[in-house]
N, C-alpha and C positions, 0 to 999 in steps of 0.2 A: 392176776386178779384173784381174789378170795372172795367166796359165795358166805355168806355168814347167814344162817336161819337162827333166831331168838325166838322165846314162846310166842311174840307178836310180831315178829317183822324180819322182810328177806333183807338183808346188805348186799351191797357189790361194795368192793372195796379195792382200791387200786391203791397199791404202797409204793410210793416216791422217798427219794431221801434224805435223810434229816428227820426222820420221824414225823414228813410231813405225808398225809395221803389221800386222794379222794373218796366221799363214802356217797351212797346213793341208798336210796327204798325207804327209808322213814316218809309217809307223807306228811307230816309238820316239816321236820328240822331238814332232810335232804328228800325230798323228793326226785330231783336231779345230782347232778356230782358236785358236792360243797367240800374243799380245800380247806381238812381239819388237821387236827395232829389227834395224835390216838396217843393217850395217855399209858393206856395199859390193862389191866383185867382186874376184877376186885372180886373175892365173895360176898361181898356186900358192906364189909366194915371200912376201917380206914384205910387196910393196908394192901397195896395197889403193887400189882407184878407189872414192874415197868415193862414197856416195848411188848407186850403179849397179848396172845387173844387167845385163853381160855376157854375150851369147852367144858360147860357147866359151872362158868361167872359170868362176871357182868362186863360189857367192856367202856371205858369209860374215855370218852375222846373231848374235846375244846373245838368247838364252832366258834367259827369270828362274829354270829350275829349275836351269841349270847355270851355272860360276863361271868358262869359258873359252867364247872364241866356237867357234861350230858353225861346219866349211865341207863345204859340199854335195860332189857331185860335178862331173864339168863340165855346164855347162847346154848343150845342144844344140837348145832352140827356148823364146821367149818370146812368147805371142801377147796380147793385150788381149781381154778377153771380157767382155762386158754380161750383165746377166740382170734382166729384168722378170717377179713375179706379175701376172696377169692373171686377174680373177675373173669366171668366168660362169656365173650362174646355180647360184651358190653352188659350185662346184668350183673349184678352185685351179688354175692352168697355169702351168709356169713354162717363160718361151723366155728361151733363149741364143742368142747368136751374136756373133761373132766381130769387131771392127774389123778396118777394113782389109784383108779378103780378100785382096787384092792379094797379098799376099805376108806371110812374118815378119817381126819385129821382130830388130836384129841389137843392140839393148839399149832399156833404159827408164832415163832417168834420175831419180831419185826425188828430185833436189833441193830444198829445201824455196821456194817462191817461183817 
């Protein structure tokens, strides 16, 4: 899963294959997990880095509710984050954390292969 921060808004992003992927945190367009394809990253003009999510572009995916693609605003940090349920003794725990500590991700490439 991929944490995506933009100047306005958190993503959760889970990447399926065929460049198909869940995204969540926009409260218009997903406020829950909507089953988008992610186009790729733009700096704003026409020309669009396929399969990618740039940091410091736009990232610009296709909803099945709407009939022109969505672009974010700029993305300013993408980190990778894990999450295991862990069940003890009948109560549910769920731990996150983070790949790579080291530092951020400066993109992900979602190419399929």
């Amino acid at each position: 899963m991929l944490r995506m921060h933009t100047e306005n808004t958190c993503y959760e992003i889970i990447v399926l294959h065929g460049g198909s992927s869940y995204l969540s945190g926009h409260p218009l367009y997903c406020p829950q997990p909507v089953l988008v394809t992610i186009a790729g990253s733009t700096w704003g003009g026409s020309m669009l880095k396929l399969h990618f999510i740039g940091r410091g572009m736009h990232l610009e995916f296709r909803h099945p509710g709407y009939s022109t693609p969505i672009v974010t605003s700029i993305i300013q940090e993408i980190r990778e984050c894990r999450r295991a349920a862990v069940d003890r003794s009948g109560s549910q725990v769920l731990a996150e954390w983070f790949a790579g500590d080291e530092g951020e991700s400066q993109g992900e490439d979602l190419s399929p292969g």
